[in-house]
N, C-alpha and C positions, 0 to 999 in steps of 0.2 A: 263930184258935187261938194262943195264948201258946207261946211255946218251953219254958216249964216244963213246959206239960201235954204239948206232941210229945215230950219225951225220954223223962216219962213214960211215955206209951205204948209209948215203941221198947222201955224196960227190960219193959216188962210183955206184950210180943209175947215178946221175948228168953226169958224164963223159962217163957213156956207151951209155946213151943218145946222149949225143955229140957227137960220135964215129958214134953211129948207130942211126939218129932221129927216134920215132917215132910219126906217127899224132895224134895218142889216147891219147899216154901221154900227148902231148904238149897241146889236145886241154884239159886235167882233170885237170891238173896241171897249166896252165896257166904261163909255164913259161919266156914267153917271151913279157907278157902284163905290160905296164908300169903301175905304182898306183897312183890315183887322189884324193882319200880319202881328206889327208891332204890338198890338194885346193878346198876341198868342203865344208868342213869343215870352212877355212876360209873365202871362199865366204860368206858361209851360215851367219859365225859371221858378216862380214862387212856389210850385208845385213840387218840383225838384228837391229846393229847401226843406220846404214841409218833410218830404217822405227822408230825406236826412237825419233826422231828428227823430223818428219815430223807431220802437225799438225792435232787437233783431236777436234772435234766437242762435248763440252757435251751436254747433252741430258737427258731427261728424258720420260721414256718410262710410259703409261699406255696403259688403254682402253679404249672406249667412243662409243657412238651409234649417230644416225640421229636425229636429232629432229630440232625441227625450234625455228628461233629468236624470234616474235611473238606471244602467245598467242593462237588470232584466227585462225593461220595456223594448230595448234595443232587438229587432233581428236576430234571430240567432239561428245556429247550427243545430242539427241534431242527427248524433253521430250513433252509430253501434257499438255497445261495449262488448259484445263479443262477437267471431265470426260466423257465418253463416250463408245460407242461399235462400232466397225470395223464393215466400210457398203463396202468400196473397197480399195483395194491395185494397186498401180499405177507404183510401182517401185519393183524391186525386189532385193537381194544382189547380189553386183559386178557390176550395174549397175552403170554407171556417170549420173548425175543429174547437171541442171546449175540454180544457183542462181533465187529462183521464181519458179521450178517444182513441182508440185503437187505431193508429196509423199501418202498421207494416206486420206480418206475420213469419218469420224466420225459422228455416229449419236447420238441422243437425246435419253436420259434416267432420265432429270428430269420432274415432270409433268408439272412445273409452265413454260414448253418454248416449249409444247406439241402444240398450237398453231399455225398453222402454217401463219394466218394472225394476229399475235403478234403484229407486226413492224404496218401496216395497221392499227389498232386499236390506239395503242398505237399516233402515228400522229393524230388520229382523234381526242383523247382526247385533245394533244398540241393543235389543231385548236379549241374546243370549248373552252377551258380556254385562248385563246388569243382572242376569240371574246369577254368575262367576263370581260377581263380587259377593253379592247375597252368600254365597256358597261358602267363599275365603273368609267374610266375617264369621260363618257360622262356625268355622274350623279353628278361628280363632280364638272367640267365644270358650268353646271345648276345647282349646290345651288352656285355655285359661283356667278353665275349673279342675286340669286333669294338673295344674299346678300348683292350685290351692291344697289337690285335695295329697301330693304328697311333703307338702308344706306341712299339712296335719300328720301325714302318718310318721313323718322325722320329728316332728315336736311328740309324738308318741316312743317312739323307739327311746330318743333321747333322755326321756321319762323312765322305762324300762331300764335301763344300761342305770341310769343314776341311781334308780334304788337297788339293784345290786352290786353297782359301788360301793354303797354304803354298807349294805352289807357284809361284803367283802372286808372292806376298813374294820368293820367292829369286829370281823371272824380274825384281821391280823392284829385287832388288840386282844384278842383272845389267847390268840395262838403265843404271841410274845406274852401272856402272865402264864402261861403253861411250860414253856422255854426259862422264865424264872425261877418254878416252881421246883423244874428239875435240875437247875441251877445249882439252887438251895439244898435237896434231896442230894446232889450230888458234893456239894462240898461236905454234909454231914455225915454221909457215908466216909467219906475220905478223911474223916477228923478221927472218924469210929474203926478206920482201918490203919489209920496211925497205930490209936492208942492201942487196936488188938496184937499189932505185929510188937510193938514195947510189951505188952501184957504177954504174948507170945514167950516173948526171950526170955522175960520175968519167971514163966514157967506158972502164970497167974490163972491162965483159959490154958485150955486142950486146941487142940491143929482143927480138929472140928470146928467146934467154935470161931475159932480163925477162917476157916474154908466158907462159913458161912456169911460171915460180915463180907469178907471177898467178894461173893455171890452177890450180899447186896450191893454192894459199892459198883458190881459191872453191870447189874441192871440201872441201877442210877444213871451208870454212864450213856447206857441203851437209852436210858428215856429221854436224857437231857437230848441226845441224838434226834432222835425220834421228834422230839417239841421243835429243835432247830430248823429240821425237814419240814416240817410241817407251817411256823413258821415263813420259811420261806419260799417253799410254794404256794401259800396264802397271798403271799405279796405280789408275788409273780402272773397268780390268776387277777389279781388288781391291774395289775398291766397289762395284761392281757383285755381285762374287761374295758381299760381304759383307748387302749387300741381300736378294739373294735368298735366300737364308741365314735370314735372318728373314722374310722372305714367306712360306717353306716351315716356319719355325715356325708363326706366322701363321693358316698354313691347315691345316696338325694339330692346332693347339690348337683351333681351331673344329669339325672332326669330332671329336678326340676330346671334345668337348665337348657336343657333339650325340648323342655317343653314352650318353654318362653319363647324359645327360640323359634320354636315352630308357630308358635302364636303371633311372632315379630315378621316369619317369614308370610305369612297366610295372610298378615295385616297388607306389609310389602306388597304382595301379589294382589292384595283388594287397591292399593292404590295405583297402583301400575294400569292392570284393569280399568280404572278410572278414565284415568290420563286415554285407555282407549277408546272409551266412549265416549268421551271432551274431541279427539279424532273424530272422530265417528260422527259425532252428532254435527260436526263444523262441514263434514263432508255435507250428511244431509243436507244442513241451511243451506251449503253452495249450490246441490244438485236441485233443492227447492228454489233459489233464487232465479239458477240458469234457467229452469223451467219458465219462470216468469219473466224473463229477457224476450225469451222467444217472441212475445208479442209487445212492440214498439209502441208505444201510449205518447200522448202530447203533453210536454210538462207544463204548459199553459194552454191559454185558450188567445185565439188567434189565427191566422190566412196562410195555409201551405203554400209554399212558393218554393223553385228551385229544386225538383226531386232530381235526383245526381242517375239513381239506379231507377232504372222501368222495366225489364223482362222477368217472366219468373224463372225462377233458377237459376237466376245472374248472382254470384257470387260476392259476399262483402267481406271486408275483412274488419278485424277490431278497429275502432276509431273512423274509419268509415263516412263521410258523410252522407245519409240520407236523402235530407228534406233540409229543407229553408221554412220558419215558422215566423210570420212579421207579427208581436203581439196586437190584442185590441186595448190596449191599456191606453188614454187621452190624456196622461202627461206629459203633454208633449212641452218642449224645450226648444229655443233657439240657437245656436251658434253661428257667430259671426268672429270674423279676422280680424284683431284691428293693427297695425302696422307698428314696430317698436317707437315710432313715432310720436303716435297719439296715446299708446298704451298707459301712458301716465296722466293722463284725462279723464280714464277710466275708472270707477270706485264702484263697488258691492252697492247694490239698491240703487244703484242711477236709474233714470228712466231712460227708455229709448223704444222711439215708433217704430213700430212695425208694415210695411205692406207688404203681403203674403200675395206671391203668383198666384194668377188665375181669379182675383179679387178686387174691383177695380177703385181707383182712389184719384183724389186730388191734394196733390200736395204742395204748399207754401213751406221752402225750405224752413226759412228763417219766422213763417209767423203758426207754428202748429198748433196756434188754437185754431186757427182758420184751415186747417187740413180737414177733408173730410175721406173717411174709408181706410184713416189708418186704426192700428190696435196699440195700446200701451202692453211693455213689459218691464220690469227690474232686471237688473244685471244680477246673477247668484254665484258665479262664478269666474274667476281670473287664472288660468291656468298659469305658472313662473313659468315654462317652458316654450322657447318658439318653435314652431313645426316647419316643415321642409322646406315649406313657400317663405318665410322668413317673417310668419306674422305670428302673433298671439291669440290663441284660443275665448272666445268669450262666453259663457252661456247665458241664455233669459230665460225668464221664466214670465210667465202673467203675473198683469197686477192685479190682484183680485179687487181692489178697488175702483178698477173702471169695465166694461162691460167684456165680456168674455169673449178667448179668440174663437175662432171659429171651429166648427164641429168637421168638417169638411175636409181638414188640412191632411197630409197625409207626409209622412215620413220621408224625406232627401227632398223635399218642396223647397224651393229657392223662398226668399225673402230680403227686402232690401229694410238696410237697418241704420239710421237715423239718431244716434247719441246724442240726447238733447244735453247741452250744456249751459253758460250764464247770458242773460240776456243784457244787450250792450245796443247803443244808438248803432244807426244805419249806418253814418258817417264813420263810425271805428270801427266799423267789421271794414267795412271797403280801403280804409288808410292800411289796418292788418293784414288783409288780401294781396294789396300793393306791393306792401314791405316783405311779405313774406312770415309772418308771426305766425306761432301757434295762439287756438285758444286759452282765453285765460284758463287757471285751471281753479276748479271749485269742489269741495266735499256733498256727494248726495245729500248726507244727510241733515245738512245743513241751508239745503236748500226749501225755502217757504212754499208755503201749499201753493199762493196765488202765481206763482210760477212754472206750478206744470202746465204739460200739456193737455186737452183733453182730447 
């Protein structure tokens, strides 16, 4: 059929309609419904426009889980510092424990602490070596005085000996004017037995006479003798006295020398002594310490998880791990990856949204005022180092300026994590998309209050 005669037709359907309506036709055919197309159309385009123009939040999206700012908040280990065998279990897993509860009770397995009045012994020995020393001071003490006191009896002796020194000295100036004396007596005798023996020849005196001056002239001689002797054993007891003098130093300096010595040795032995109850007493604190090993305490408060040993009498050795202790500490922290990429996007105090599994939200990438169920945080940490996945570390922390995260949250919790960055028209995030551009980049802190998110 020609298209002249279908048009045909259609006019000449058209007018018998007209003529004669009917409702079936009008309602299949529609021919009396006006058409909007073309103002939907343009709606739709000026609408398009509009939302162009209107502005767009960029962002950078990853993923990140729970963890805390701190260290000791983190899970931790708790090991044995020395070894043992399981005598009682005091806690069980899932249980809360507070800072000081007695977890695990450990008994002895070596032989040298098999003892059980160790500690009692050990004290008894500290008290006899502190009575030793007591002992060795007092021994000291006493040659010290038994030092003094012949310090005094040699400053005595040496007293004694000195004044019969001097005595002695004035008995050999004695003795040498009596040596003069007879000196004298003896040349006058000799002058007198000259002249008797000339007087003799002379035929002046008799032989008598002569025999007699003789007589005195050989006692003269006797005497001068005699004062010589005398004399010089005078001098000699000088030397003598002087000798012994220093003999009897001599033999003082040797006791008190023995004595010191004894007083140096008995001090030595007190500090030796010492040194064994510095031993001793270190022993004690160890064997006091170990005692107090024996039972396992929680060094915080927090939820036993993970106990490694369960039977009694199951054997541990030093370092050992126990128990697993999750703290209750609620500082908790965010970490997220973010890709060597973006990592220079990122700055200390940025904001970035939070939605935490298990919490339900709606979220408008690019318009986060209009997000509802997320939580704000600050960035407080950029670790330099990539980790094995080939990203970078981030942590968050809460803003305390907007409303608090949640109570609920619990430690290795996923969270998806939202870097808000500079807000730009609609039209140049989508041209950047295109092309391929990163976000622009911008300083936190530089960024204006009417610009966060809430």
């Amino acid at each position: 059929m020609s298209t002249e005669k279908f048009t045909y037709l259609n006019i000449e359907i058209e007018k018998e309609a007209m003529q004669h309506p009917l409702q079936a036709f009008a309602s299949i055919y529609k021919i009396h419904k006006r058409k909007y197309i073309q103002k939907w159309v343009l709606g739709i385009i000026a609408f398009c426009i509009v939302v162009l123009f209107l502005p767009w939040t960029q962002n950078i999206r990853t993923k990140g889980k729970i963890t805390t700012l701190r260290q000791e908040a983190r899970p931790q280990q708790l090991n044995t510092i020395l070894s043992g065998k399981i005598v009682k279990w005091f806690v069980k897993e899932g249980d809360m424990v507070k800072k000081g509860d007695t977890l695990l009770q450990l008994g002895e397995v070596k032989s040298e602490y098999f003892d059980p009045q160790l500690l009692n012994r050990t004290s008894e020995q500290i008290v006899a070596k502190k009575q030793s020393i007591d002992a060795y001071i007092e021994k000291a003490a006493t040659t010290e005085k038994q030092a003094a006191a012949l310090k005094e009896g040699l400053q005595l002796k040496l007293a004694s000996y000195d004044n019969k020194i001097e005595q002695q000295q004035l008995k050999i100036v004695s003795d040498s004017m009596d040596v003069l004396a007879a000196v004298n007596d003896l040349n006058i005798y000799k002058r007198q037995i000259d002249a008797a023996r000339v007087m003799l020849d002379s035929g002046v005196i008799s032989l008598t006479d002569f025999e007699k001056r003789k007589a005195n002239f050989q006692t003269a001689i006797a005497k001068k003798t005699s004062s010589e002797n005398k004399f010089l054993q005078s001098k000699q007891e000088l030397l003598n006295l002087r000798i012994e003098k220093n003999s009897t130093i001599q033999d003082y300096t040797d006791k008190i020398s023995k004595a010191e010595g004894d007083k140096f040795s008995a001090l030595s032995q007190a500090a030796s002594t010492r040194a064994e109850v510095s031993k001793l007493e270190n022993l004690y604190t160890n064997y006091d310490i170990r005692n107090q090993l024996y039972y396992i305490t929680a060094p915080q408060s927090g939820q036993i998880t993970k106990a490694k040993k369960a039977g009694i009498d199951e054997m541990v050795k030093e370092g050992d791990m126990i128990v697993e202790i999750v703290p209750d500490m609620s500082n908790y922290a965010v970490e997220m990856f973010v890709t060597p990429n973006d990592i220079p996007l990122v700055s200390k105090e940025q904001e970035v949204a939070l939605i935490f599994d298990g919490f339900p939200a709606i979220v408008f990438s690019g318009w986060p005022q209009s997000s509802y169920g997320t939580f704000l945080g600050q960035v407080s940490a950029i670790e330099n180092n990539i980790n094995t996945t080939g990203n970078y570390r981030v942590l968050i922390t809460p803003d305390s300026s907007y409303r608090p995260w949640p109570k609920q949250l619990k430690l290795g919790s996923g969270a998806k994590c939202i870097a808000l960055l500079k807000n730009v028209p609609v039209y140049y995030e989508l041209w950047r998309t295109i092309n391929g551009f990163p976000p622009e980049y911008y300083s936190a802190e530089s960024k204006p209050d009417n610009e966060k998110g809430k």
